[in-house]
LOKEPA-833102 format. One record per residue (C-alpha): residue in one letter; x, y, z. Coordinates in pm, whole numbers, padded with zeros to 5 digits, always signed. Layout:
REM LOKEPA-833102
AXYZ ...
REM end
This chain:
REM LOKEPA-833102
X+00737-02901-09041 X+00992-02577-09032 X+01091-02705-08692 X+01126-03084-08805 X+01300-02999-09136 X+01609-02751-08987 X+01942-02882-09071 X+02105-02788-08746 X+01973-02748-08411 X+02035-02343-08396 X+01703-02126-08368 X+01482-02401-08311 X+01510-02335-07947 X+01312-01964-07993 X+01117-02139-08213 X+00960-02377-07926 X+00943-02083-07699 X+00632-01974-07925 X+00475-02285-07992 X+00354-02596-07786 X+00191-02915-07829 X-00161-02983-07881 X-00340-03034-07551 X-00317-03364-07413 X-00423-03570-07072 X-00202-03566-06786 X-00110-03896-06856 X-00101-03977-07154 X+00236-04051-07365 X+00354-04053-07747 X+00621-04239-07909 X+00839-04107-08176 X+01119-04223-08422 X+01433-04135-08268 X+01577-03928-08560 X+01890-03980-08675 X+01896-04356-08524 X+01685-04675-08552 X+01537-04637-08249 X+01202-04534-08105 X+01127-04360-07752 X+00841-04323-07528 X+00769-04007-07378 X+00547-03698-07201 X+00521-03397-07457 X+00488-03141-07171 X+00805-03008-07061 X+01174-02855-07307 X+01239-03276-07380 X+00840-03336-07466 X+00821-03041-07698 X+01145-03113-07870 X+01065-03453-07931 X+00702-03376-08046 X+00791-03124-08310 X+01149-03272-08431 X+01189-03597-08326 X+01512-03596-08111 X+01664-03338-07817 X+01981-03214-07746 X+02038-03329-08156 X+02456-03232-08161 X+02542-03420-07802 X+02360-03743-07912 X+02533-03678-08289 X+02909-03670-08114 X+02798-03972-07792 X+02775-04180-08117 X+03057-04075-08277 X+03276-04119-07907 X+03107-04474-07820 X+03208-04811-07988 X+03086-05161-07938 X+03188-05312-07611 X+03248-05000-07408 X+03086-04918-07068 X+02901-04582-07046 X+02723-04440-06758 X+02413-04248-06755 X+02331-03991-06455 X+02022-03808-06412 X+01857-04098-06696 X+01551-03969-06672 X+01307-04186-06939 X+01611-04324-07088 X+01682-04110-07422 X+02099-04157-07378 X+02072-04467-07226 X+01898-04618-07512 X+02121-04455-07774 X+02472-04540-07591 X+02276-04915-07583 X+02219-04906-07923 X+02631-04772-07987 X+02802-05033-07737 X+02638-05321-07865 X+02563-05652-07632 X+02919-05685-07552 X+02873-05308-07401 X+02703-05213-07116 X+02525-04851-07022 X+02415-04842-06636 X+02160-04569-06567 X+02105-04411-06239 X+01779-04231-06195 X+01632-04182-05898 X+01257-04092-05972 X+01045-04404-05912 X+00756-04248-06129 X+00972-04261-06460 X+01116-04625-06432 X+00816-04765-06599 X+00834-04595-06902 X+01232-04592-06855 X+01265-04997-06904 X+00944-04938-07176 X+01172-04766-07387 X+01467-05034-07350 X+01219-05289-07413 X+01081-05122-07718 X+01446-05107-07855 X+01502-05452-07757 X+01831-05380-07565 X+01948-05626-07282 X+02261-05438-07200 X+02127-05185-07032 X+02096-05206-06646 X+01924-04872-06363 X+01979-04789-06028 X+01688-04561-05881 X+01953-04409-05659 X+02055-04016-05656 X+02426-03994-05705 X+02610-03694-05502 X+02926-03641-05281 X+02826-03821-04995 X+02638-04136-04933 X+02312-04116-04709 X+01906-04011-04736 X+01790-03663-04902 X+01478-03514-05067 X+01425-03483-05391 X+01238-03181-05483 X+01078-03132-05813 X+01171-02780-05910 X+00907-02711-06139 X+00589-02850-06313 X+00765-03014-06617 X+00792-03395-06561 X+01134-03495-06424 X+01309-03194-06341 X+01417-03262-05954 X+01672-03177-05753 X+01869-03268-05442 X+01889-02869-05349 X+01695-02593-05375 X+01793-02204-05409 X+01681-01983-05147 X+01437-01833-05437 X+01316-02164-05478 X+01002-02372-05364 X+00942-02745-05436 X+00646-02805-05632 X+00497-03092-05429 X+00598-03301-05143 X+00967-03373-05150 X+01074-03737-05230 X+01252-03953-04977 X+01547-04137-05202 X+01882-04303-05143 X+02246-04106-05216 X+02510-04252-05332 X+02870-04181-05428 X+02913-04243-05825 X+03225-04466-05680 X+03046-04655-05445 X+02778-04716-05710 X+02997-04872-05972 X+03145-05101-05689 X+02841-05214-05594 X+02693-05286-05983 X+03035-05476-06028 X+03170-05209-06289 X+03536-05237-06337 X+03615-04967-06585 X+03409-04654-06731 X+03461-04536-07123 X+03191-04208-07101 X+02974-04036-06875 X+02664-03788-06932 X+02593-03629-06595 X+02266-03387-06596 X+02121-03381-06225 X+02005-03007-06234 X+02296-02830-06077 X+02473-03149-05887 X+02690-03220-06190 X+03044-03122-05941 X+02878-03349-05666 X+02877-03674-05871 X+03206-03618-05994 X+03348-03482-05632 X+03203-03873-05583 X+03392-04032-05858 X+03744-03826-05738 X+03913-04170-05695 X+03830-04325-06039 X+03892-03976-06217 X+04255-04021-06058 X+04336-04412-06141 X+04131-04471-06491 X+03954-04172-06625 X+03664-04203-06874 X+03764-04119-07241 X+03469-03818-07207 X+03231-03690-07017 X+02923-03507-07123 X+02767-03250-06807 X+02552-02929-06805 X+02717-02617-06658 X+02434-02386-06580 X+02543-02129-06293 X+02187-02091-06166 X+02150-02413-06125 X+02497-02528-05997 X+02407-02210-05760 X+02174-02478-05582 X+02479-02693-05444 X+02699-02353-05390 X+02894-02375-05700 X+02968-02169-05988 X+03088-02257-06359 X+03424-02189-06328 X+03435-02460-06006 X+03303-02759-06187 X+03540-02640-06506 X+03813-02592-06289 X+03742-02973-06141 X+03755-03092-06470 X+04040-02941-06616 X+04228-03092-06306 X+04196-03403-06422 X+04362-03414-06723 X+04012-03276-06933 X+04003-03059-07213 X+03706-02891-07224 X+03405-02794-07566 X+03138-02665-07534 X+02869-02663-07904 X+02889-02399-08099 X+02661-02333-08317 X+02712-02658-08570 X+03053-02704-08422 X+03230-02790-08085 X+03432-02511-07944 X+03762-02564-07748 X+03653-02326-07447 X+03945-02102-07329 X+04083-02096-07005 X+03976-01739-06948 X+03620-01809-07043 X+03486-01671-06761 X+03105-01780-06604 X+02955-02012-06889 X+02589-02150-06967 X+02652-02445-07195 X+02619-02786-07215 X+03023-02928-07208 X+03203-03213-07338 X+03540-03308-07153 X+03803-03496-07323 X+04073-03632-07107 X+04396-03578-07268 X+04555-03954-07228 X+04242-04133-07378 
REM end
């Protein structure tokens, strides 16, 4: 109830560290009222997501609080790393019919419950790709990096071992991707691919230079950009060179972050100076 009742995300996350879910089967799922919006989701209460959503009813409360303050009816917004479709169905719910969200997601095991939730919510603008977006286009493994459902990557650390056999999926170019679903222009992005955030948008290099999104949400996490050989201050650096200014949340705020910042861990929100 503590957990439920907080008014702002800060200390809940140590809270969670000490509690978890009552047991449940491997495969069984639980739906919950999307707090904050009038919309339900579908999900797997094992795992950071699960237990968040279990206990309060929502995760990752102050990016989905400013994605519906940035999105308005009819705009385009894309969804990488979709997983079972939490900001896909919210941005779907914020654009409206005349919107669109495309989702790319390339874990065949989470589609099902993926379109389940867009069903539930009774959107029909909302289409997915079960394609893995990166710099190149071509055929990798997806390894799952850990036991919590849908937490894979395209790269491992040396420290690393999958858990499982790897996955055999498609790569493609964020670019090539949008050409291909007929997308002609891009108002906001959430990338979270588990340390391959600079590889979608080394993808999307030609679109970031002609028609930038307004925004783009992406997790900087230096152990886990260390997969792909990169390092916060590369995929800020990238961003910044397009014309972003960079936040990062603060507490119950969003921070400007300062160009001397240094390594980060922080989820970030670009906002490109001309939009």
């Amino acid at each position: 109830m503590v957990v439920r009742l907080w008014p702002v995300p800060y200390g809940v996350t140590r809270i969670l560290r000490v509690i978890r879910p009552p047991p449940v089967r491997a495969a069984q799922l639980l739906t919950t009222r999307l707090r904050g919006f009038p919309l339900q989701l579908r999900f797997d209460p094992r795992g950071a997501q699960g237990y968040f959503l279990y206990y309060r009813g929502v995760y990752e409360e102050r990016l989905l609080r400013k994605l519906r303050q940035l999105l308005a009816p009819g705009m385009t917004f894309v969804d990488v790393g979709a997983n079972i479709g939490l900001y896909s169905v919210v941005a779907g719910h914020c654009v409206g019919p005349r919107g669109l969200v495309l989702a790319f997601e390339p874990q065949a095991e989470l589609a099902p419950v993926f379109w389940e939730n867009v069903r539930m919510n009774r959107l029909s603008n909302v289409r997915h790709a079960a394609i893995a977006l990166g710099r190149t286009a071509g055929v990798s493994s997806l390894f799952r990096v850990n036991d919590s459902p849908g937490q894979v990557s395209l790269r491992l650390r040396p420290d690393e071992r999958s858990v499982g056999p790897a996955a055999v999926v498609t790569v493609r170019t964020l670019s090539e991707a949008l050409r291909e679903q007929g997308v002609v222009s891009v108002h906001g992005m959430k990338i979270d691919v588990e340390g391959g955030d600079l590889d979608v948008l080394e993808g999307f290099r030609e679109w970031l230079a002609a028609t930038p999104p307004k925004f783009i949400f992406c997790e900087c996490i230096d152990r886990l950009l260390a997969r792909f050989g990169h390092r916060s201050e590369d995929l800020i650096r990238f961003l910044r060179g397009y014309g972003y200014v960079v936040y990062y949340p603060s507490r119950t705020r969003w921070a400007l972050l300062e160009a001397d910042a240094g390594s980060v861990t922080h989820d970030l929100l670009a906002l490109h100076t001309s939009r």
